[in-house]
C-alpha positions in Angstrom: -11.7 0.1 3.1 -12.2 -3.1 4.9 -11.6 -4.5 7.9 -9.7 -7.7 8.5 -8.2 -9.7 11.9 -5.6 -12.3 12.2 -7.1 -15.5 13.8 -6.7 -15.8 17.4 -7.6 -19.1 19.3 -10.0 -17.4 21.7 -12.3 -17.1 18.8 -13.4 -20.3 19.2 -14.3 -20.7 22.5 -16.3 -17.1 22.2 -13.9 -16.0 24.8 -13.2 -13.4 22.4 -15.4 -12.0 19.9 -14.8 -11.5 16.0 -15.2 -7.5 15.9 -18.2 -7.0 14.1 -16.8 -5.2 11.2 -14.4 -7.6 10.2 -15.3 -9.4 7.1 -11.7 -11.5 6.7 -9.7 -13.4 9.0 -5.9 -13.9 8.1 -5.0 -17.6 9.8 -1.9 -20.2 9.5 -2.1 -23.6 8.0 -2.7 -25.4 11.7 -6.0 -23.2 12.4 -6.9 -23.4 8.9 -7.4 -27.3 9.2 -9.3 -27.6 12.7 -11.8 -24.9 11.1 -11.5 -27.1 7.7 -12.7 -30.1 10.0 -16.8 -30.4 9.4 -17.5 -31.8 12.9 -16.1 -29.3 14.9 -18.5 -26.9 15.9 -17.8 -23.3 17.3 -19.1 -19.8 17.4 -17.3 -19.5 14.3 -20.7 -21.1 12.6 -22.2 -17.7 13.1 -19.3 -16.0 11.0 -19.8 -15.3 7.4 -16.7 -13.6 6.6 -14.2 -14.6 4.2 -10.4 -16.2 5.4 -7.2 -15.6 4.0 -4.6 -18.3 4.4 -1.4 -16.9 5.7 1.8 -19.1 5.6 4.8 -17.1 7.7 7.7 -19.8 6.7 7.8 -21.5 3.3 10.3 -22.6 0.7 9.0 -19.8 -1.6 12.0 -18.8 -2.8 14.0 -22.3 -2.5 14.5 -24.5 -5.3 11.9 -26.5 -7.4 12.0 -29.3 -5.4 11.6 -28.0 -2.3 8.8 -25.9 -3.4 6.8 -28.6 -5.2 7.3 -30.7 -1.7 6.7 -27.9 0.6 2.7 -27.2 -1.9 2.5 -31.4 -1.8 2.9 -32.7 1.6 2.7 -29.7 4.0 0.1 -26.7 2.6 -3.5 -28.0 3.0 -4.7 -30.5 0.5 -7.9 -28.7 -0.2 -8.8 -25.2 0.0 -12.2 -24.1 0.3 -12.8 -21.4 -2.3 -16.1 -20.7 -1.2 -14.5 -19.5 1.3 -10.9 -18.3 1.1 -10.5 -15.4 -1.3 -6.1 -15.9 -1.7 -3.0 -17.7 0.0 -0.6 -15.3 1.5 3.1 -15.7 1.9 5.9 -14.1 3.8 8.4 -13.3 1.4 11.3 -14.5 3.4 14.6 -16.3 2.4 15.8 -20.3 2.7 14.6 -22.1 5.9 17.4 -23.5 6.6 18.9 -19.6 6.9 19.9 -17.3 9.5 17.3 -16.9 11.7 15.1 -20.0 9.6 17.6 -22.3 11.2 16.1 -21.5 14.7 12.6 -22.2 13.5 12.0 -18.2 12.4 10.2 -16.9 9.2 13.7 -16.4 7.8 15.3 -13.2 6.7 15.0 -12.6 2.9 17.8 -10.6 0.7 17.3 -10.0 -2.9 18.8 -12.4 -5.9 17.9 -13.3 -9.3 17.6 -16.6 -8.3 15.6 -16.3 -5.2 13.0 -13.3 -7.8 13.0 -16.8 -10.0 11.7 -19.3 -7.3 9.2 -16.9 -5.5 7.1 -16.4 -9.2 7.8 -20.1 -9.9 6.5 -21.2 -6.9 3.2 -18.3 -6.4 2.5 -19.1 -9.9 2.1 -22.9 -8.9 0.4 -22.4 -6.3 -2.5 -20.6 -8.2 -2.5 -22.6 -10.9 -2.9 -26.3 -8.6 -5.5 -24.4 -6.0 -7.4 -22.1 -8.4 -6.6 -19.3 -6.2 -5.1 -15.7 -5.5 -1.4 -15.3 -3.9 -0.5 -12.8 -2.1 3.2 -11.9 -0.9 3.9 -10.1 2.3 7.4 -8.0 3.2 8.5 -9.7 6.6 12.2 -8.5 7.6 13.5 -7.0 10.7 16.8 -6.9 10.5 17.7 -5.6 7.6 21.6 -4.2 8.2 21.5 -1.0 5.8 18.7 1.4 4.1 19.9 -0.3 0.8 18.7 -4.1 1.9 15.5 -2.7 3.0 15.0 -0.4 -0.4 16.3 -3.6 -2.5 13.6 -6.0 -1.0 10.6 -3.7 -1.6 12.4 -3.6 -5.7 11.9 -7.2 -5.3 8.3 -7.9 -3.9 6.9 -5.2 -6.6 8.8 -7.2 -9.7 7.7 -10.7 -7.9 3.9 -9.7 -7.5 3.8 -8.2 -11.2 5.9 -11.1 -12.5 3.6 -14.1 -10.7 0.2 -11.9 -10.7 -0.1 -11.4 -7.2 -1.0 -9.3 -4.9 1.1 -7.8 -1.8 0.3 -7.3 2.0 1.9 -4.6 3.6 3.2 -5.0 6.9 3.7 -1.3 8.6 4.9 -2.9 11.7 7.6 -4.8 9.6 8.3 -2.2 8.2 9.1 0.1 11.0 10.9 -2.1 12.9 13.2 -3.1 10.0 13.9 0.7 9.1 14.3 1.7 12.8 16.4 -1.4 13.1 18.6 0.0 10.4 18.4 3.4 12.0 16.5 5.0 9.0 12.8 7.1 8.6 10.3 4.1 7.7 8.7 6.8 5.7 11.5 6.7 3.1 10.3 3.9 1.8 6.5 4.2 1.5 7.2 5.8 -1.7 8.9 3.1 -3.1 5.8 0.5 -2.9 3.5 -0.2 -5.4 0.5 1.1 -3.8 -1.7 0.1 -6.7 -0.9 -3.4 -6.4 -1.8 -3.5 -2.3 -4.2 -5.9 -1.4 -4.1 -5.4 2.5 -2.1 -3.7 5.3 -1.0 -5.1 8.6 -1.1 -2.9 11.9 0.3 -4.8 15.2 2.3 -4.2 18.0 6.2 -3.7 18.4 8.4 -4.9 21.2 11.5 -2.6 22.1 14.0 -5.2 23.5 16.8 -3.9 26.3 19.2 -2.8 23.5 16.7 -0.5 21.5 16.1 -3.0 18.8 12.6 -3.5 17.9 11.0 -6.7 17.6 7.5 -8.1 16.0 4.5 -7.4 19.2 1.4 -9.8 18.2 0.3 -9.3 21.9 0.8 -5.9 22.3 -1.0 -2.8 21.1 -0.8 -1.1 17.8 2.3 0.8 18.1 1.8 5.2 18.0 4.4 4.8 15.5 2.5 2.4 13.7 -0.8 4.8 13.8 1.1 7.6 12.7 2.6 6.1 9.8 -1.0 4.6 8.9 -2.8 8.4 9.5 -0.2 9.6 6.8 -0.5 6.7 4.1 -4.7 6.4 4.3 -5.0 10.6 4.0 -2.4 10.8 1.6 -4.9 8.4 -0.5 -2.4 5.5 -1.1 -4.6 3.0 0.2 -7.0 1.6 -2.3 -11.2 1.7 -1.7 -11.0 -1.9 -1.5 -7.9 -3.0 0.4 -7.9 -5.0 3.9 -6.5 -3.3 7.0 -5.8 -6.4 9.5 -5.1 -5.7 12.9 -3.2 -8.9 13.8 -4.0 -9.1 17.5 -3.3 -13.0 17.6 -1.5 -14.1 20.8 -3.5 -15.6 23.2 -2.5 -13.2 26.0 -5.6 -10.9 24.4 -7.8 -12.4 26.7 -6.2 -11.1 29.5 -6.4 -7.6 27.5 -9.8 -7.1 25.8 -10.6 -3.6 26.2 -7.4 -3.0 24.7 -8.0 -5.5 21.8 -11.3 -3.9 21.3 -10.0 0.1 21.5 -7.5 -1.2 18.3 -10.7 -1.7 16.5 -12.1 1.3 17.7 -9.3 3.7 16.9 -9.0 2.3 13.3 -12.9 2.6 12.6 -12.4 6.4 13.8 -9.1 6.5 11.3 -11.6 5.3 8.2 -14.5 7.2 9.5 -12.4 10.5 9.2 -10.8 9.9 6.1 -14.0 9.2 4.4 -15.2 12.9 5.9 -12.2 14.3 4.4 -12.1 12.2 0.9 -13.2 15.0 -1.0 -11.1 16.1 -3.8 -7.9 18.8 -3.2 -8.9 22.6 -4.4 -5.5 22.7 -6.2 -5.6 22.5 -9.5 -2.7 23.0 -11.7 -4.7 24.8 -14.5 -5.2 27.7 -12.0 -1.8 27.9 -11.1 -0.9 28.2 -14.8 -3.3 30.8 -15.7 -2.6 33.2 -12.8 1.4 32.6 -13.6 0.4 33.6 -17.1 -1.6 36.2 -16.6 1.3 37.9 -14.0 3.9 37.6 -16.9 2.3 39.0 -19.5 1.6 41.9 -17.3 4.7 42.6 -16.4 6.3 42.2 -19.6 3.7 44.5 -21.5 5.5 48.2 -21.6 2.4 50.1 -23.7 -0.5 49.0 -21.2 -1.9 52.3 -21.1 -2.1 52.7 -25.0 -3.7 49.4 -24.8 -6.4 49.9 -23.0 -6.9 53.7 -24.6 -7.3 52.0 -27.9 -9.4 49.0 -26.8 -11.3 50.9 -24.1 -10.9 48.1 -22.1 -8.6 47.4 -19.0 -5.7 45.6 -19.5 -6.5 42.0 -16.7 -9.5 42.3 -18.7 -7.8 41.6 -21.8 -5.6 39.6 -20.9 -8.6 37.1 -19.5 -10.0 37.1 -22.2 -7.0 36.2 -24.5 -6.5 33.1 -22.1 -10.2 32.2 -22.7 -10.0 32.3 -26.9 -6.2 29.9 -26.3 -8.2 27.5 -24.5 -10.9 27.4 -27.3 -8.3 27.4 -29.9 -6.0 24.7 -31.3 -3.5 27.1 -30.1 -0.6 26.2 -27.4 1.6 28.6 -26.0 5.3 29.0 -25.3 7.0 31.2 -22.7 10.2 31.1 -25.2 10.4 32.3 -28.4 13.1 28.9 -29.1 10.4 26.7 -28.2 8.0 27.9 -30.7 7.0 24.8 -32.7 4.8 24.0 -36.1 4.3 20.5 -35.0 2.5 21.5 -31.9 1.1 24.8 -33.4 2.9 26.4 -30.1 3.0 30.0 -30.2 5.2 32.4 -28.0 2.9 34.2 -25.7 3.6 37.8 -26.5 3.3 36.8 -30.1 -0.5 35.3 -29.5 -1.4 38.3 -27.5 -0.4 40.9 -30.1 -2.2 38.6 -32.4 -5.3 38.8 -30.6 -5.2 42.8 -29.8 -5.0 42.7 -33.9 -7.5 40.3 -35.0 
């Protein structure tokens, strides 16, 4: 996996350093044209990663006109592609809604109409810059388990529909389900892994009533780590998708041993999942012959004349009756009403008494 940051100001002073492993940076539209300005030089010369643009609050899902406005006048004229490797999106609802009328990414709830706008739009946008989209879950306060399991349905029918890709956002997502006083693991399930470009780790702000807000300036939540641990060793993550720790506020230079540990502790998260990457022992074909093996034995009632007359013990047998079914054309059944011609499926007992015969 690979290791991405979300753009923080100090960068270009030097006051903070790019961590060394990081080979994208996730930044808005307004840093995204100071770096797109030639003259201005900073220590970000000496950076030969790759950038992400990240747009928070759009009119992705608002009407053809306010989309084609919103890609005219305010995205960037030019993106480099050299460069940038995709445009990101918050997949959020109509600016001028709920919490969008006070200037926030607003909150997004599922509708045809709103499904129709977001592929409209991402598919514009690739086709006029050339360039991957990527869409991003961003609620986080979501008022039932239902909203939160209907917007996920959404982003994986929007990315397949406008061929992108999606960003998830752990943080977002715990604070919506804890918001809505559900397990954030419920829902890991329901995303299409296969289709995840990058995750998001940040921080989480608890305000005085127990709801949890989005924490740029603080430390990757436990909760966050924990939920992280579980996805990257249950191998949901793909080889090739981004982690970004989005430690973007400012305030980090106040804090840089604890920016720096964040980096740390998700290097050690990689670094032991790769040690422990090796393929699971189970295999369902061992299951199955054991399981077969144990009831044929039990339902053979002349064992001992079996093995008198073959001179041979009966496991032995019955080993090697499983090794001539699986160089046969042979399947078995564990019913005698599932026998089937079509299949050439045999009941067990049948096939066994068969090969004690040949």
């Amino acid at each position: 996996m690979r290791i991405a940051c979300g753009f923080n100001s100090n960068f270009l002073s030097g006051e903070i350093y790019i961590p060394s492993k990081v080979s994208m940076i996730e930044l808005g539209i307004t840093a995204y044209n100071i770096l797109s300005v030639a003259e201005k030089r900073t220590p970000f010369e000496r950076y030969n990663g790759k950038f992400s643009l990240h747009i928070a609050r759009s009119a992705i899902t608002e009407d053809m006109r306010s989309g084609c406005n919103y890609i005219n006048n305010i995205m960037p004229r030019i993106i480099n592609k050299e460069k940038t490797i995709s445009i990101g999106f918050h997949l959020c609802g109509n600016r001028k809604d709920n919490i969008g009328k006070y200037g926030f990414t607003p909150h997004y709830e599922r509708s045809n109409r709103k499904e129709r706008n977001a592929i409209n739009f991402l598919k514009r946008v690739s086709q006029i810059y050339q360039i991957d989209t990527w869409i991003e879950n961003s609620n986080f306060y979501s008022g039932e388990p239902s909203e939160i399991s209907n917007a996920i349905i959404s982003a994986n029918y929007i990315s397949k529909e406008s061929d992108s890709k999606q960003i998830v956002d752990l943080a977002h997502l715990i604070i919506n389900s804890v918001n809505a006083k559900v397990d954030p693991l419920i829902f890991i399930g329901m995303i299409d892994w296969d289709n995840v470009v990058e995750v998001h780790l940040s921080g989480i702000i608890e305000g005085r009533d127990g709801t949890f807000h989005d924490g740029h300036s603080e430390r990757v939540h436990h909760i966050v780590w924990d939920s992280f641990d579980k996805i990257v060793s249950s191998k949901l993550i793909k080889e090739d998708c981004y982690i970004n720790i989005e430690h973007t506020e400012n305030s980090w230079l106040k804090n840089l041993a604890g920016y720096n540990n964040d980096f740390e502790k998700l290097d050690s998260i990689l670094l032991k999942n790769k040690k422990t990457s090796k393929l699971s022992n189970t295999n369902m074909n061992d299951y199955a012959r054991s399981y077969l093996s144990k009831t044929l034995l039990a339902a053979i009632k002349n064992k001992k004349e079996i093995e008198i007359a073959k001179s041979e013990n009966i496991e032995s047998l019955i080993s090697s009756w499983i090794l001539s079914i699986e160089g046969s054309e042979v399947n078995l059944c564990l019913t005698k009403e599932e026998e089937d011609e079509t299949i050439n499926s045999v009941h067990y007992l049948k096939s066994f008494e068969n090969f004690l015969n040949r």
